[in-house]
C-alpha positions in Angstrom: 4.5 -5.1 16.2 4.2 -8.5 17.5 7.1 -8.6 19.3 6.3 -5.3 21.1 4.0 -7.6 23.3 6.4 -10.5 23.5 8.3 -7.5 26.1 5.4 -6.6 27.2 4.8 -10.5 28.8 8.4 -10.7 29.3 7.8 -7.4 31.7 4.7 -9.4 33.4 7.0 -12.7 34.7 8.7 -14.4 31.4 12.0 -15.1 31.8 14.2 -12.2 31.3 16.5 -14.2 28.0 12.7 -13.7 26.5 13.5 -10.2 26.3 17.2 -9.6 25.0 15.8 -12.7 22.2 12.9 -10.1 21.1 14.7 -7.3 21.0 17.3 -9.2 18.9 14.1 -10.1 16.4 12.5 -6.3 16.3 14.6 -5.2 13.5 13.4 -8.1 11.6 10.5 -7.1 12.0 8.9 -11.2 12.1 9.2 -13.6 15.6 10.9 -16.2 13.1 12.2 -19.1 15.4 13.7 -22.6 14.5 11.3 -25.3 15.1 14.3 -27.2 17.1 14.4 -24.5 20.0 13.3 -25.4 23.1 10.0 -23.3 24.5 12.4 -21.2 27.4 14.2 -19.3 24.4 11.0 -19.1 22.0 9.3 -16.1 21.3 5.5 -17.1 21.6 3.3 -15.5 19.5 0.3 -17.1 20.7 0.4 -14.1 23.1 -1.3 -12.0 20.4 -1.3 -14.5 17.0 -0.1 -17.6 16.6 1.9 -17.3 13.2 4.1 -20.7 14.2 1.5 -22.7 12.6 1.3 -21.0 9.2 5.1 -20.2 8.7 5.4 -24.2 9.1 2.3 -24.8 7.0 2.8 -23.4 4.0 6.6 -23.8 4.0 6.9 -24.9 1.2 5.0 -21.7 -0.5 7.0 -19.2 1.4 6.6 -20.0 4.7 6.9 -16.9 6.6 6.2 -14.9 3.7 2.7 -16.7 3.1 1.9 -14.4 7.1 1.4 -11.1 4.3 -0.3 -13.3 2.2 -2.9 -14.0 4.8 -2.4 -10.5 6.1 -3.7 -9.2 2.8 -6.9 -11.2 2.2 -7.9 -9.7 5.9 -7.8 -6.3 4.4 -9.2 -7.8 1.5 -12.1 -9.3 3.9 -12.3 -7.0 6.4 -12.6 -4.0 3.0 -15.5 -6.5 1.4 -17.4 -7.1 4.5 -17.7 -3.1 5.5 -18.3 -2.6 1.8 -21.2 -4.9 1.5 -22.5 -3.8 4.6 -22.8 -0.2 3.8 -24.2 -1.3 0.1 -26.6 -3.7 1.6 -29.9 -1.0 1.0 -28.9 1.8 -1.4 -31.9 4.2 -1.3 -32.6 7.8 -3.1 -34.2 8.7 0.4 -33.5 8.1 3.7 -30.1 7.0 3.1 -28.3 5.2 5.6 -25.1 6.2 7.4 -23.2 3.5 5.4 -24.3 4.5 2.1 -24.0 8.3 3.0 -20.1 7.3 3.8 -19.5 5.2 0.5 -20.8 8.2 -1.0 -19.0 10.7 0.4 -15.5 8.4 -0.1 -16.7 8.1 -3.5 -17.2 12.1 -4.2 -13.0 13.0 -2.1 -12.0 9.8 -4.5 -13.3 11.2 -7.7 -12.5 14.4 -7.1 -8.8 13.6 -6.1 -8.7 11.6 -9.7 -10.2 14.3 -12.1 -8.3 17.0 -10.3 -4.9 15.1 -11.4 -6.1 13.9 -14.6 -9.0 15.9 -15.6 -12.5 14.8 -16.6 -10.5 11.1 -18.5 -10.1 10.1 -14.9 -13.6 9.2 -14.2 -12.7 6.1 -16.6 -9.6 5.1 -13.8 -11.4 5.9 -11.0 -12.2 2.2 -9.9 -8.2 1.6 -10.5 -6.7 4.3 -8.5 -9.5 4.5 -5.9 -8.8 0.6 -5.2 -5.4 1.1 -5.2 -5.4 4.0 -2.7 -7.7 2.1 -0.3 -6.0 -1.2 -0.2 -2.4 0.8 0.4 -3.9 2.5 3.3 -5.5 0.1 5.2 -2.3 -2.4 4.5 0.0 0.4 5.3 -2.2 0.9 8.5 -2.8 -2.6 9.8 1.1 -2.5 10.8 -0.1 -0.5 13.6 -2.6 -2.9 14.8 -1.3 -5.3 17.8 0.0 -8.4 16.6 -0.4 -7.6 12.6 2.0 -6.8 10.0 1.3 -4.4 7.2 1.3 -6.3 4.0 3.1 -3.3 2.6 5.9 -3.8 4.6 6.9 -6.9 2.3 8.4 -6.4 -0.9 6.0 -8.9 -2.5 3.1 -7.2 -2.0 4.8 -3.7 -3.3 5.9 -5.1 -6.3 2.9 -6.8 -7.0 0.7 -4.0 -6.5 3.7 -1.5 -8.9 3.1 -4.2 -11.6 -0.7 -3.4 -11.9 0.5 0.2 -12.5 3.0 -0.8 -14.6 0.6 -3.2 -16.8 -1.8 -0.6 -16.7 0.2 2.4 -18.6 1.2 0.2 -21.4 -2.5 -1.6 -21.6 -4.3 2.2 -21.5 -1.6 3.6 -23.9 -2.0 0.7 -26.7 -5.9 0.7 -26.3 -5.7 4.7 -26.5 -3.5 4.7 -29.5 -3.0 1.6 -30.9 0.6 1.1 -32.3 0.9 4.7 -32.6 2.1 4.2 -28.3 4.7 2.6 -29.4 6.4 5.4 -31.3 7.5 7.1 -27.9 10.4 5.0 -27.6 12.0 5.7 -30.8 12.1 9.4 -29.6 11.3 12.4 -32.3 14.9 12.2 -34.4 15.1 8.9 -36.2 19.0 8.8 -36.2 18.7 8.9 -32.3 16.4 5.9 -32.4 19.0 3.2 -31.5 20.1 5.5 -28.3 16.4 6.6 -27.6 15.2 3.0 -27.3 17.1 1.4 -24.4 16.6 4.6 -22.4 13.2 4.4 -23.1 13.1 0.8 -22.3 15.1 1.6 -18.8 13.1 4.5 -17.9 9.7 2.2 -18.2 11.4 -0.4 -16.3 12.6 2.1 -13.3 8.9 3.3 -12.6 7.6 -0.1 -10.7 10.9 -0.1 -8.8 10.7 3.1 -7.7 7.0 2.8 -7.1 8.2 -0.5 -5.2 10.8 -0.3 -3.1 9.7 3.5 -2.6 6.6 2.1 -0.7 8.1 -1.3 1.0 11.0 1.5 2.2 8.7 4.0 4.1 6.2 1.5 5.5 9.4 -0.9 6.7 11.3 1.8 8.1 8.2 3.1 9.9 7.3 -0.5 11.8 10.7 -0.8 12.6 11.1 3.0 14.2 8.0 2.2 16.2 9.3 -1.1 17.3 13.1 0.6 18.6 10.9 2.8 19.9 8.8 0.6 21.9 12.0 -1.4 23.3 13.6 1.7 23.9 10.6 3.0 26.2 10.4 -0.8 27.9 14.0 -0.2 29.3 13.1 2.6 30.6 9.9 1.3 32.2 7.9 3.4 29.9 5.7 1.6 27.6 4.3 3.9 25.8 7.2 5.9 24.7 6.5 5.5 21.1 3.0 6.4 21.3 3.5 9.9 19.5 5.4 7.5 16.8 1.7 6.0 15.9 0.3 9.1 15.3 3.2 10.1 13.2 2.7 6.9 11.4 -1.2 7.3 10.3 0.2 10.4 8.8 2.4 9.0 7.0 0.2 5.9 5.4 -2.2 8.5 4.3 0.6 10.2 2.7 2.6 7.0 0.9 -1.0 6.0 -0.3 -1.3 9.1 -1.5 2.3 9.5 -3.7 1.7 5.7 -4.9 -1.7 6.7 -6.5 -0.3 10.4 -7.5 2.3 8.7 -9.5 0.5 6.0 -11.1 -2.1 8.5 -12.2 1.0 10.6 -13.9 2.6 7.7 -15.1 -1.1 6.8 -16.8 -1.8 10.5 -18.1 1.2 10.5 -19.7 0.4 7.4 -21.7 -2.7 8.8 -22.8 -3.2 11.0 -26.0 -2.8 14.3 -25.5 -5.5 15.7 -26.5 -7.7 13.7 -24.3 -6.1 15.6 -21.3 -7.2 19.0 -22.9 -11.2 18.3 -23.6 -12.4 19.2 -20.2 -11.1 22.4 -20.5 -11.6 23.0 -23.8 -15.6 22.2 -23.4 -15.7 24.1 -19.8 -14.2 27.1 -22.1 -16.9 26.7 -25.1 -20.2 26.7 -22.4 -18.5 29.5 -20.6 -18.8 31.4 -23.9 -21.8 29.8 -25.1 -23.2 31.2 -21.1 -22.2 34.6 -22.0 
């Protein structure tokens, strides 16, 4: 996104090579330049954020990499600040705007959790309802001027698919104890040598599906918009890929949603069964107690 508005000077009275050099660098999605270059052929990004200082910085922890790094802890601290604000003066009466909010988030959150895990869900609410909140606002702070969704780097995907991953296996052993471990072996003990490894690989495929299914979406969206963009600036149209943005709210809302959906699955199916049958089975005794 930041070198949407590198054009967008370039348009106002840079140099025209400052526009063929961006629109070389929007695929890549970063305004990565050698230090040696001289300032004619350098994309500034002081026009929205200066990232020049922090890829040189913290070299030698990444360099540009250590931008989503940075990019995340302002979700992190923009998402604690609003939080805290809202929570400042919880009241039974009179409720504020704020708290009315948090509560209503909390009620679609809940709600969304129990209705794909039943009434065991309430006990994964704070990990799913984080995890869908943090993937939305990263995924959505790629459409910000000058930011880069955090989701749009494979670090941060696999990161957050390894909390899912760690999850299943840490819910499934304190469900069942040793018992958990049973699964791989399959159900017919001569199959167990065969049963194992697939096991093994299946477990292993989730948080690389989870992963590059998220980094995927949420790259290929920033780097539509961006073609996009350029495309509409050579034909003195700016905001050509303005229906792109709308299209790509949609679609943070809905890989937020699929990351969540399958880590609740992924979970469930780690629990004990009959866990995911008590709800029911106690809705159906007071329904019969009732009559």
């Amino acid at each position: 996104m930041l070198s949407m508005f590198s054009v967008t000077a370039a348009l106002s009275g840079i140099n025209s090579p400052l526009l063929s050099l961006a629109s070389a660098a929007a695929p890549a999605g970063t305004a990565e330049v050698a230090a040696g270059e001289s300032s004619a052929s350098m994309i500034d990004p002081a026009i929205i954020f200066d990232r020049h200082w922090i890829e040189h910085t913290f070299h030698s922890v990444g360099g540009h990499h250590f931008v989503v790094v940075l990019m995340s802890l302002i979700v992190i601290a923009g998402l604690t600040a609003f939080l805290a604000y809202c929570s400042r003066d919880f009241k039974l009466r009179n409720i504020t705007a704020g708290q009315n909010f948090l509560e209503m988030i909390y009620e679609l959150l809940e709600n969304y959790v129990v209705n794909m895990m039943g009434p065991v869900g309430r006990n994964f609410l704070v990990l799913i309802g984080s995890l869908f909140i943090y993937i939305l606002f990263s995924n959505l702070m790629g459409i910000i001027p000058g930011m880069e969704a955090p989701t749009s780097n494979l670090n941060t995907t696999v990161a957050l698919a390894l909390v899912t991953f760690f999850s299943i296996h840490y819910y499934g052993l304190k469900t069942q104890g040793l018992k958990y471990l049973k699964h791989f072996a399959g159900d017919v003990w001569w199959l167990t040598p065969l049963m194992i490894p697939i096991h093994i690989i299946g477990e292993l495929a989730r948080p690389l599906s989870l992963s590059i299914r998220l980094f995927g979406n949420i790259r290929g969206e920033d780097i539509a918009i961006c073609i996009l963009f350029f495309l509409g600036v050579k034909a003195y149209f700016p905001f050509f890929h303005t229906p792109m943005l709308f299209l790509a709210c949609f679609t943070c809302l809905i890989q937020a949603l699929v990351f969540t959906m399958l880590s609740m699955a992924y979970i469930s199916g780690a629990l004990p069964h009959e866990e995911h049958h008590d709800g029911g089975e106690n809705k159906h005794d007071g329904e019969s107690k009732s009559h």
